[in-house]
C-alpha positions as CSV (number, residue, x, y, z in Angstrom):
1,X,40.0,-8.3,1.6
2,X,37.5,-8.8,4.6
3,X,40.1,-11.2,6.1
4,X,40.2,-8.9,9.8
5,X,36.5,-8.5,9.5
6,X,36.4,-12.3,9.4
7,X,38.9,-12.8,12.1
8,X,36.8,-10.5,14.6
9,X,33.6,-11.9,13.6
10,X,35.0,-15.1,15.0
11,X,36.8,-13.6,17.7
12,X,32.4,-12.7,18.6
13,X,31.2,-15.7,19.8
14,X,27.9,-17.9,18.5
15,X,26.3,-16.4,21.6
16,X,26.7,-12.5,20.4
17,X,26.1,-13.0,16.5
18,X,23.2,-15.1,18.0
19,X,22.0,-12.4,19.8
20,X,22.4,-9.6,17.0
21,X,20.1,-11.6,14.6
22,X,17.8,-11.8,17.8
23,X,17.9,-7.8,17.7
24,X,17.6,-7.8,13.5
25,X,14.6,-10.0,13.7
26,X,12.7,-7.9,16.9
27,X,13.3,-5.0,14.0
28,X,11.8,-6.7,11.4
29,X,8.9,-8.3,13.7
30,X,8.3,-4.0,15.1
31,X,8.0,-3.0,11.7
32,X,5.7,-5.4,10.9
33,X,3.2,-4.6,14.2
34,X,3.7,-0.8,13.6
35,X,2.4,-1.9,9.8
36,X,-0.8,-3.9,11.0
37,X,-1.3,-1.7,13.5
38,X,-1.7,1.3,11.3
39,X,-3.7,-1.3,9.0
40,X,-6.2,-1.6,11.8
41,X,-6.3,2.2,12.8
42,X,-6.8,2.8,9.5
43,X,-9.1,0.0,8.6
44,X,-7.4,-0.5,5.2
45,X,-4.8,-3.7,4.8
46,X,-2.7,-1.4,3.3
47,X,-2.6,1.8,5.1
48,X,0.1,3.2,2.9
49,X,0.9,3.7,-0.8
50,X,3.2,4.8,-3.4
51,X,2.4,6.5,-6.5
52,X,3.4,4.5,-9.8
53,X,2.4,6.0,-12.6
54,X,1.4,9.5,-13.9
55,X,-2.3,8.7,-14.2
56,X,-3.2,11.0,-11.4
57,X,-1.1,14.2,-12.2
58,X,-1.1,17.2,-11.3
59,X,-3.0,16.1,-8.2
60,X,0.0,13.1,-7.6
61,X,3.2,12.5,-9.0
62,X,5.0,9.3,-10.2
63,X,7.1,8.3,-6.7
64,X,4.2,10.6,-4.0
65,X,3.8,8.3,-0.7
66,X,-0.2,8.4,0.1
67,X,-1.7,7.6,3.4
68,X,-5.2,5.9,3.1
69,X,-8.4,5.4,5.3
70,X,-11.4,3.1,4.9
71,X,-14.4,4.4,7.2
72,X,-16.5,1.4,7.2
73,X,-19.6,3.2,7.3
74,X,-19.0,6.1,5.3
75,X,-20.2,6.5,1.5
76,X,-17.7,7.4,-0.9
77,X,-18.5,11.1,-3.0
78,X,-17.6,12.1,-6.3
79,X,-14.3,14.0,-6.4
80,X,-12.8,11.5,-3.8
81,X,-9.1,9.6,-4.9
82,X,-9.4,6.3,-4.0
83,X,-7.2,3.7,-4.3
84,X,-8.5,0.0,-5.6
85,X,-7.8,-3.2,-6.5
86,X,-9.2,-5.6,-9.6
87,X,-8.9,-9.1,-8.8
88,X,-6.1,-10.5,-10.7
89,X,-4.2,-7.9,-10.7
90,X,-1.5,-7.2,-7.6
91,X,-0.9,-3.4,-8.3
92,X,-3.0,-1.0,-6.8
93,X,-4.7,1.9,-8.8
94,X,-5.1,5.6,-7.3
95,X,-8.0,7.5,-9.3
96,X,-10.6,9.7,-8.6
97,X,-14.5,8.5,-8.4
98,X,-16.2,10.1,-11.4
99,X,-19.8,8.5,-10.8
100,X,-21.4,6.6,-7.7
101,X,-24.5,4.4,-7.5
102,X,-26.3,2.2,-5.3
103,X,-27.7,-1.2,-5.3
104,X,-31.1,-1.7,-4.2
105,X,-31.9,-4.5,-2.2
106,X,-35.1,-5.5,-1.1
107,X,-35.4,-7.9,1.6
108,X,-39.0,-9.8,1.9
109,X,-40.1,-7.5,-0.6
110,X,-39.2,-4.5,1.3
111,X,-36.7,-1.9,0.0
112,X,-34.1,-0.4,1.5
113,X,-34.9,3.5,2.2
114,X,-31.7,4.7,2.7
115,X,-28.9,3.6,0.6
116,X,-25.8,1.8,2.7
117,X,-21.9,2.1,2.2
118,X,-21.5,-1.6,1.1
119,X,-23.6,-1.1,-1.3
120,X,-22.4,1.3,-3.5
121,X,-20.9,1.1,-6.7
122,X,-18.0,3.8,-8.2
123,X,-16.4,4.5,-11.5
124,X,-13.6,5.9,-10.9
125,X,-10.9,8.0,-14.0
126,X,-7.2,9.1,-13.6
127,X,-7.3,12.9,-13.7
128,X,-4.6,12.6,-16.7
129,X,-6.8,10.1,-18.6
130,X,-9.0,10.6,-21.5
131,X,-11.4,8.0,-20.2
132,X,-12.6,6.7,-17.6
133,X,-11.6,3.3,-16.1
134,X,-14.1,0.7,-16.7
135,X,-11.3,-1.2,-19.4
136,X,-9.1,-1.5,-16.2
137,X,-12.3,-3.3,-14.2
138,X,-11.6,-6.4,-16.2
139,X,-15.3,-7.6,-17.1
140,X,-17.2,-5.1,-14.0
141,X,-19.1,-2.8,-14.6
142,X,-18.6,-0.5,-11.7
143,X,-16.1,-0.7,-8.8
144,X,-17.9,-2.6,-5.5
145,X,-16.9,-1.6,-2.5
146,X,-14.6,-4.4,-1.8
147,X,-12.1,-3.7,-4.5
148,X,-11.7,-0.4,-2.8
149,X,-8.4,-0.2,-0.6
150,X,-9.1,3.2,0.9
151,X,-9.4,6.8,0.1
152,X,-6.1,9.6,0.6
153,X,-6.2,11.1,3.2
154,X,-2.6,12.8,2.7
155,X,0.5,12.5,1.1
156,X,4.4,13.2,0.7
157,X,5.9,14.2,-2.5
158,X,8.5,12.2,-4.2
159,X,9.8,10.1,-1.0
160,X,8.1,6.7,-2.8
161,X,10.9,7.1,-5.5
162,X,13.1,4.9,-3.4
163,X,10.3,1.6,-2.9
164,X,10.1,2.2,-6.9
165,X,13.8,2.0,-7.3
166,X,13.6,-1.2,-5.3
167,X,11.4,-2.6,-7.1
168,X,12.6,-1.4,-10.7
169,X,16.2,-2.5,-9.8
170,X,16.2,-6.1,-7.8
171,X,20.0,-6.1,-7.0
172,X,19.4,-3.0,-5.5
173,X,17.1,-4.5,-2.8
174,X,19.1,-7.3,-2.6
175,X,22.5,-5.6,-2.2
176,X,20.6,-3.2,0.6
177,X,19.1,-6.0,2.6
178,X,22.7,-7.7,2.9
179,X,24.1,-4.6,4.1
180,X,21.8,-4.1,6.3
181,X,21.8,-7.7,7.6
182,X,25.9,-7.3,7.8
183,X,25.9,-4.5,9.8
184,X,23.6,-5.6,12.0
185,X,25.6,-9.1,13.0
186,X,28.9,-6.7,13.1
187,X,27.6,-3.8,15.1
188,X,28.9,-4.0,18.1
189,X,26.4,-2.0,20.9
């Protein structure tokens, strides 16, 4: 079946197919930079999301790609979709804060007088809940600021659908990331 493919593959040399997993790899390693780099921009170790559930809808739809920003020193407000994580749990959650608050610390028995960024707390609720989400904080009481990944900045309808296909069908991604990896050792530019 692949038996000419086979024979031309050989007829390549160790040096070539060397060199095309050389080029695969410098596409893999790019993607990878372009990804932290956006991370740092962004301030957010995950500077892009997708969708996964209906929780947020009509604002967001199941399979919506969201771009996210973490100012470091600016406060969250009520009416801003944020996207968290719980500890524990490796999916991340896209709702909208509902309630904010502030710790107050005092330090040598001074207060703070004007609250900080790092100390606030949020309670956030999907806009297609009933409640809001303090069963999904797994024992907290309100979201700190380091369970926050970011807040949306922008989005794109629908083009997640194929990172949850991935993910929903394994042999999918697998079967995708061997044809790639084939056609990049049998290209031959």
């Amino acid at each position: 079946m692949f038996s000419e493919e086979l024979k031309a593959f050989r007829r390549l040399g160790f040096r070539y197919v060397l060199l095309q997993i050389l080029n695969f790899a410098s596409v893999l390693a790019s993607g990878f930079m372009i990804w932290k780099g956006l991370g740092l921009i962004t301030n957010t170790e995950s500077p892009i999301v997708v969708v996964l559930s209906g929780s947020m809808e009509p604002a967001f739809y199941r399979g919506d790609l969201l771009f996210l920003v973490n100012p470091p020193n600016t406060r969250y407000e009520i009416g801003d979709i944020t996207v968290y994580n719980i500890p524990g749990q490796n999916i991340p959650i896209v709702h909208r804060v509902l309630e904010t608050h502030d710790v107050v610390k005092s330090v040598n028995g001074v207060r703070e007088a004007e609250p900080r960024p790092e100390n606030q707390l949020l309670l956030t609720k999907g806009d297609n809940n009933y409640l809001d989400d303090i069963e999904l904080y797994q024992g907290l009481d309100w979201l700190e600021r380091k369970h926050i990944v970011g807040k949306v900045r922008g989005f794109l309808p629908y083009v997640g659908y194929v990172t949850i296909a991935l993910n929903d069908f394994p042999q999918l991604k697998y079967a995708l990331l061997g044809g790639l990896g084939l056609v990049a050792l049998i290209q031959r530019e």
